[in-house]
C-alpha positions in Angstrom: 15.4 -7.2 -15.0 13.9 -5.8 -11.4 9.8 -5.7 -11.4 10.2 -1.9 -10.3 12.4 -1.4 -13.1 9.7 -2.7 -16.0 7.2 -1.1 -14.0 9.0 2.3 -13.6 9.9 2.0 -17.2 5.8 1.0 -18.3 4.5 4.1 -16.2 6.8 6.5 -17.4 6.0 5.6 -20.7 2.3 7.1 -19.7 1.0 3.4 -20.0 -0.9 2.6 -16.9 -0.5 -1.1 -15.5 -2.1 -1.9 -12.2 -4.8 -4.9 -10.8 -8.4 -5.4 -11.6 -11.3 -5.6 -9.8 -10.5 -9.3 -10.5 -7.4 -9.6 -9.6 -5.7 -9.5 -12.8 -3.2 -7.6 -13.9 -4.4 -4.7 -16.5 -2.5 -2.4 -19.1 -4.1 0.6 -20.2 -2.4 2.7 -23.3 0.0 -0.3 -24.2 0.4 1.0 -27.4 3.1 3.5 -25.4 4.9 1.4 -24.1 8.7 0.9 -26.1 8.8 -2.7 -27.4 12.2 -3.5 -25.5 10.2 -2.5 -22.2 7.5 -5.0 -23.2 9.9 -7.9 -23.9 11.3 -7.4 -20.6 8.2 -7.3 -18.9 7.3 -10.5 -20.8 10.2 -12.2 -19.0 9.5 -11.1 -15.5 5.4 -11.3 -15.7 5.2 -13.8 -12.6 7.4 -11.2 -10.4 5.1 -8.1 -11.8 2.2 -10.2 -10.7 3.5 -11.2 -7.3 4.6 -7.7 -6.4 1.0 -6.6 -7.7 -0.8 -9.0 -5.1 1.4 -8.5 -2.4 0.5 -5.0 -2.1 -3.6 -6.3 -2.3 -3.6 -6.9 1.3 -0.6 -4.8 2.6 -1.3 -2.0 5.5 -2.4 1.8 4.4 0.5 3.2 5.6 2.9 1.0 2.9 0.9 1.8 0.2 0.8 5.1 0.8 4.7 5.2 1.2 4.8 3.0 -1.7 2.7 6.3 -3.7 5.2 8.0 -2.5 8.1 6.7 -3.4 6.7 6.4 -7.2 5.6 10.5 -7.1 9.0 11.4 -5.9 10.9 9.2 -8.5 8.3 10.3 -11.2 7.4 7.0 -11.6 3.5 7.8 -10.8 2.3 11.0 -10.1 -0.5 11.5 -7.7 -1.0 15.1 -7.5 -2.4 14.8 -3.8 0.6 13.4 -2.3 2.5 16.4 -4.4 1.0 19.3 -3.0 0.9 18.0 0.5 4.6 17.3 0.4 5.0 20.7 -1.1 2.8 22.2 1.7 4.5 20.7 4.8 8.2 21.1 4.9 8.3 18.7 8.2 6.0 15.9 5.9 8.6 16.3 3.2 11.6 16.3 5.8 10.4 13.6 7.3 9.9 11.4 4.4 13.7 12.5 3.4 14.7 10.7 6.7 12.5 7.7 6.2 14.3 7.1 2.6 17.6 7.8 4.8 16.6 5.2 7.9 15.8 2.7 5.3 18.9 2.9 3.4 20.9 2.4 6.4 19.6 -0.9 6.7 20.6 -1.4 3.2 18.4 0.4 0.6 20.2 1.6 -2.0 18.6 0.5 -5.2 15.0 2.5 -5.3 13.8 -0.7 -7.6 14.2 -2.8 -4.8 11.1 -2.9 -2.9 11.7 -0.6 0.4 9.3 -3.2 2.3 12.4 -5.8 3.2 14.5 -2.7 4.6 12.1 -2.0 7.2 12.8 -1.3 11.2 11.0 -0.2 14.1 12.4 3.3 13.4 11.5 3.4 10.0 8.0 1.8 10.8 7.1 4.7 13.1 8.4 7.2 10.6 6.0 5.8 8.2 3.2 5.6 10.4 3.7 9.3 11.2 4.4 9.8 7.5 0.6 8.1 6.9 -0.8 9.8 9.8 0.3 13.7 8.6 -1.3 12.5 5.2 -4.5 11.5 6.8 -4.8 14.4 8.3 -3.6 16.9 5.3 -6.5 14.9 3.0 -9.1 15.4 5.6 -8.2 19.4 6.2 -8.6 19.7 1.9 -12.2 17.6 1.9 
């Protein structure tokens, strides 16, 4: 089973899994996730753990599309991200075509990591996605 698939299916359960301040992996509220979504998470723990570190050192602009893509799928909600893409038609717009760029090189399962599907096109939408919600967060504080 795909690593965004267990972890889609462990969030959505309202279980939290994420890293530690030590690096290792941490479930909170395990007692909600479904038994079959533990077994399967069980069988792919080394994947969960590399996708989990490989995001430790990865730019802000990819984890913030990476929050992104959770809220929309409902994966993760982050109720910042939410209301800024509900406040700026051109943000959400422009995250529509970033989804779009990246499935034209080849995206089309959302539990494959969007990272190996990137361009120079969708690099600079990204950027400019990250940039917009820079600048949204800094008008709310």
């Amino acid at each position: 089973m795909q690593v965004l698939k267990v972890l889609s299916d462990i969030w959505k359960s309202g279980a939290d899994m994420k890293l530690d301040t030590d690096g290792k992996i941490e479930l909170k509220k395990h007692q909600l996730v479904p038994a079959e979504t533990m077994k399967a998470a069980e069988g792919v723990f080394p994947k969960i753990e590399k996708w989990f570190h490989s995001y430790k050192n990865e730019s802000a602009e990819n984890i913030t599309l990476m929050k992104m893509v959770h809220q929309i799928c409902g994966w993760q909600h982050n109720s910042k991200l939410n209301e800024w893409l509900l406040a700026e038609d051109d943000s959400l717009e422009l995250f529509n075509e970033w989804m779009i760029a990246l499935a034209q090189n080849g995206w089309i399962d959302i539990y494959a990591d969007f990272r190996q599907f990137a361009n120079d096109e969708s690099i600079k939408m990204g950027q400019e996605l990250y940039k917009r919600a820079v600048m949204y967060a800094k008008k709310g504080a």
